[in-house]
One Martini backbone bead per residue (centre of mass of N, CA, C, O) as a GRO file, in nm:
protein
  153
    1UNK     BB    1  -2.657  23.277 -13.861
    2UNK     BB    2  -2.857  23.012 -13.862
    3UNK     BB    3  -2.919  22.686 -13.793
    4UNK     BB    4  -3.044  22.620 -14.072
    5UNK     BB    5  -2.824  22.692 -14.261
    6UNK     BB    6  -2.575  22.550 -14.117
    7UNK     BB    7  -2.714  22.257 -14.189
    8UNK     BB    8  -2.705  22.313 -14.499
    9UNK     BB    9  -2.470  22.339 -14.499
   10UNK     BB   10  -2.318  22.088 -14.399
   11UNK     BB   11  -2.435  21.890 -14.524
   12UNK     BB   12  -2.367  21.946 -14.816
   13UNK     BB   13  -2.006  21.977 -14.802
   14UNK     BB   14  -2.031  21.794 -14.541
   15UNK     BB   15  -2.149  21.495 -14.548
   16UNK     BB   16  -2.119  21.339 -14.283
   17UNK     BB   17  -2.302  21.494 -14.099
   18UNK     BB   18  -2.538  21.312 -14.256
   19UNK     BB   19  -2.474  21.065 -14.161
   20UNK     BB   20  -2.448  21.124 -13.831
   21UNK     BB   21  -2.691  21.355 -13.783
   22UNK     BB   22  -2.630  21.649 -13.770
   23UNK     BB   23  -2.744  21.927 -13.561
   24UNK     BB   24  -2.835  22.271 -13.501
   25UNK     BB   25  -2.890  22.443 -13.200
   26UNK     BB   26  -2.639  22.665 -13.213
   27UNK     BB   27  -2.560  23.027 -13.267
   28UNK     BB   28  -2.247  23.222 -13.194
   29UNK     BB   29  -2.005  23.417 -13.185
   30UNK     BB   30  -1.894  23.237 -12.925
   31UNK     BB   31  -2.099  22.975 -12.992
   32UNK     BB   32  -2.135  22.644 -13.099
   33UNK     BB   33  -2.406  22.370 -13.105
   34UNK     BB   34  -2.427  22.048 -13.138
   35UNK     BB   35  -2.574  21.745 -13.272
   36UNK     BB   36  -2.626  21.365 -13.178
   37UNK     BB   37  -2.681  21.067 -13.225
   38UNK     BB   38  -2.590  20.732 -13.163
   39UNK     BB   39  -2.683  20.531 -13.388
   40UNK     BB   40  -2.465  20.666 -13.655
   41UNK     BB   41  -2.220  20.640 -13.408
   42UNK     BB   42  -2.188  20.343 -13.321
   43UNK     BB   43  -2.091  20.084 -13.156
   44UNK     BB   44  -2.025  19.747 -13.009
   45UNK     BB   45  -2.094  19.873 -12.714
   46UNK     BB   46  -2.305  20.105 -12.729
   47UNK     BB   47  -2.162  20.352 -12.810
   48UNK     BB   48  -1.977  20.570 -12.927
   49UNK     BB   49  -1.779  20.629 -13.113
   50UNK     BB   50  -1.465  20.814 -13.131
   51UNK     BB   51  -1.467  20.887 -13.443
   52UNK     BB   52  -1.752  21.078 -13.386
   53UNK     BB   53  -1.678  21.238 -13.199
   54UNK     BB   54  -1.447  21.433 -13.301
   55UNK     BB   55  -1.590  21.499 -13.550
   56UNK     BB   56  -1.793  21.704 -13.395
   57UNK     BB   57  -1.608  21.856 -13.246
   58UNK     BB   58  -1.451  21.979 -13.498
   59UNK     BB   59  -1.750  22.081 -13.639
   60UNK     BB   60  -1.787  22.254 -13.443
   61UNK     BB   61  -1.518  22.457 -13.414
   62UNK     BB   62  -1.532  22.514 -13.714
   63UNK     BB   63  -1.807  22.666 -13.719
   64UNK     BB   64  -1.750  22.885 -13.534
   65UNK     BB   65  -1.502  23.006 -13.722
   66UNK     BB   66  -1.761  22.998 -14.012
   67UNK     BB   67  -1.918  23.233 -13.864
   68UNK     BB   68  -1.750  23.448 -13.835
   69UNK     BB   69  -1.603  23.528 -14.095
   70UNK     BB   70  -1.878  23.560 -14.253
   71UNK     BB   71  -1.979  23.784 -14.070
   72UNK     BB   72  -1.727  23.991 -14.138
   73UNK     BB   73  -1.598  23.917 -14.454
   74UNK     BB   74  -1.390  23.667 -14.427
   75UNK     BB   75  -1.261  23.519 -14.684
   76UNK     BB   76  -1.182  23.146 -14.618
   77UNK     BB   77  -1.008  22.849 -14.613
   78UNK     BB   78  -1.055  22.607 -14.378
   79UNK     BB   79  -0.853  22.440 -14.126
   80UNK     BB   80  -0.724  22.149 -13.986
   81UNK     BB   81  -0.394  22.120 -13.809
   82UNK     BB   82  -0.472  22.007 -13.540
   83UNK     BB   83  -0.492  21.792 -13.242
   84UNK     BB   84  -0.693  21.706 -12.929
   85UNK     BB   85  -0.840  21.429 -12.739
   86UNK     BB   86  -1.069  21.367 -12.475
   87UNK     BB   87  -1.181  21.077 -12.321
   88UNK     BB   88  -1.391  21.048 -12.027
   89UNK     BB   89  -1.638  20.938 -12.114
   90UNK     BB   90  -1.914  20.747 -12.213
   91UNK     BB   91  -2.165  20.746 -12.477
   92UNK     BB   92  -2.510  20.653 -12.467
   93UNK     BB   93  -2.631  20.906 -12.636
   94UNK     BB   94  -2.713  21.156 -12.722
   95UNK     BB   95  -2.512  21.437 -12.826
   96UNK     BB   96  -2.281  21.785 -12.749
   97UNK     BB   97  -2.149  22.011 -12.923
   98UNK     BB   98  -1.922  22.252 -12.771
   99UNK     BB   99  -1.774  22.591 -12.877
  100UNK     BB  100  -1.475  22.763 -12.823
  101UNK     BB  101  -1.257  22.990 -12.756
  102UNK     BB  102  -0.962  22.987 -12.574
  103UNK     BB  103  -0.907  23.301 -12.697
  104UNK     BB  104  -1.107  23.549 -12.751
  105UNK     BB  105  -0.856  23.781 -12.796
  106UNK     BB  106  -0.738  23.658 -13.049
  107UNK     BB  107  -0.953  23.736 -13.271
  108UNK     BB  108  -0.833  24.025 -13.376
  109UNK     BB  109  -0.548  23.899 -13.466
  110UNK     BB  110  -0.643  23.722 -13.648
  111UNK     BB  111  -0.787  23.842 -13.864
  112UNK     BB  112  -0.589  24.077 -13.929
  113UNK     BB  113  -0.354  23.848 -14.036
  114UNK     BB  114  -0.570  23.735 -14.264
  115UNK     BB  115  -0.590  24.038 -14.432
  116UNK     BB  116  -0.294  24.088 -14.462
  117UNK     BB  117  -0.139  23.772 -14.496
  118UNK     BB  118  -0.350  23.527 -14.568
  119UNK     BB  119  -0.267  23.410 -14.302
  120UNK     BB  120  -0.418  23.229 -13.971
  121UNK     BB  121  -0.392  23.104 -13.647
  122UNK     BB  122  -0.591  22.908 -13.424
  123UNK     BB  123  -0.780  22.818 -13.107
  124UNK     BB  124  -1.051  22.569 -13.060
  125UNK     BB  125  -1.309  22.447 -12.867
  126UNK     BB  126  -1.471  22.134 -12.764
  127UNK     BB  127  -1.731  21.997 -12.573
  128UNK     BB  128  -1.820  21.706 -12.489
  129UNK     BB  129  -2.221  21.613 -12.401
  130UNK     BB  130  -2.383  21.375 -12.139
  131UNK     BB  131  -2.595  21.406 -11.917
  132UNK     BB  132  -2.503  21.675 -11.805
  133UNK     BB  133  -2.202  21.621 -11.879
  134UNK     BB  134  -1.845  21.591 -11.951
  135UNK     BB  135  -1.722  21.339 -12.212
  136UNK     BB  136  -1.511  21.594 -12.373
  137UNK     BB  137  -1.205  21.685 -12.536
  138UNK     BB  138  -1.137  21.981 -12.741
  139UNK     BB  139  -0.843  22.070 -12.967
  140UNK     BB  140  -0.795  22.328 -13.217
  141UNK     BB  141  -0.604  22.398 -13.515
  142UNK     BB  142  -0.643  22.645 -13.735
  143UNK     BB  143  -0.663  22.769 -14.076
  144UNK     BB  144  -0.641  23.037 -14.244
  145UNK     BB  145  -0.721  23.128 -14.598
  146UNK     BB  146  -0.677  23.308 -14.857
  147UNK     BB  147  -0.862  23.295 -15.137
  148UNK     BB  148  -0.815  23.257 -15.491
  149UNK     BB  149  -0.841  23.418 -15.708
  150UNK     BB  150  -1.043  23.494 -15.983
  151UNK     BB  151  -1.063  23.434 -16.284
  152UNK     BB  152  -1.032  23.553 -16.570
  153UNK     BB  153  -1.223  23.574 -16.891
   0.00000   0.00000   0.00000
């Protein structure tokens, strides 16, 4: 998947993306990274709000994990099952969501149990870049299913 392909299913299916200017600056096997405006997403303060940090963490995390699945075949349908989030600087200006998986040899054994079981859980990461500084982290654990069979007519 290319990165615009990936910005128009984001602003499509999750409008939120959309409201807050998320554009895909790259896809990769192993990682994507978002931009985000602070325009969209300011504060009181003038920073960065902190859920619209988190948000975008979050949306680089599940990319990562919705364009590897769909290369690979696996269709799916993903949720994020818990998180957590460390906010280490004030995001003063546009801000870029890095995410990656945590344990990169997970991923074939989640596959696997995702074809066996139809469900299978990961944990992938995210970090928020501003000024070329890391100022926040996310971990997140996802939750992959396979979707119901298809009604016949």
């Amino acid at each position: 998947m290319i990165p615009s392909e990936l910005q128009t299913y984001l602003h499509d299916h999750i409008p939120l993306s959309k409201a807050m200017a998320v554009s895909v600056a790259s896809v990769a096997p192993h990682e994507v990274v978002l931009r985000a405006p602070l325009a969209p997403n300011i504060n009181h303060r003038d920073t960065v709000f902190g859920g619209s940090a988190s948000a975008v963490a979050i949306l680089a995390a599940w990319s990562l994990l919705n364009t590897r699945l769909t290369a690979e075949g696996l269709a799916s349908r993903l949720v994020i099952q818990r998180n957590t989030m460390a906010y280490e600087l004030p995001i003063e200006g546009d801000f870029i969501a890095r995410s990656a998986f945590d344990e990169p040899a997970q991923w074939l054994p989640f596959a696997r149990m995702l074809a066996r079981k139809g469900k299978a859980r990961i944990s992938v990461s995210s970090q928020l870049e501003y000024g070329g500084q890391v100022v926040g982290r996310l971990t997140g654990e996802f939750v992959a299913l396979r979707p119901p069979p298809e009604p016949i007519a």
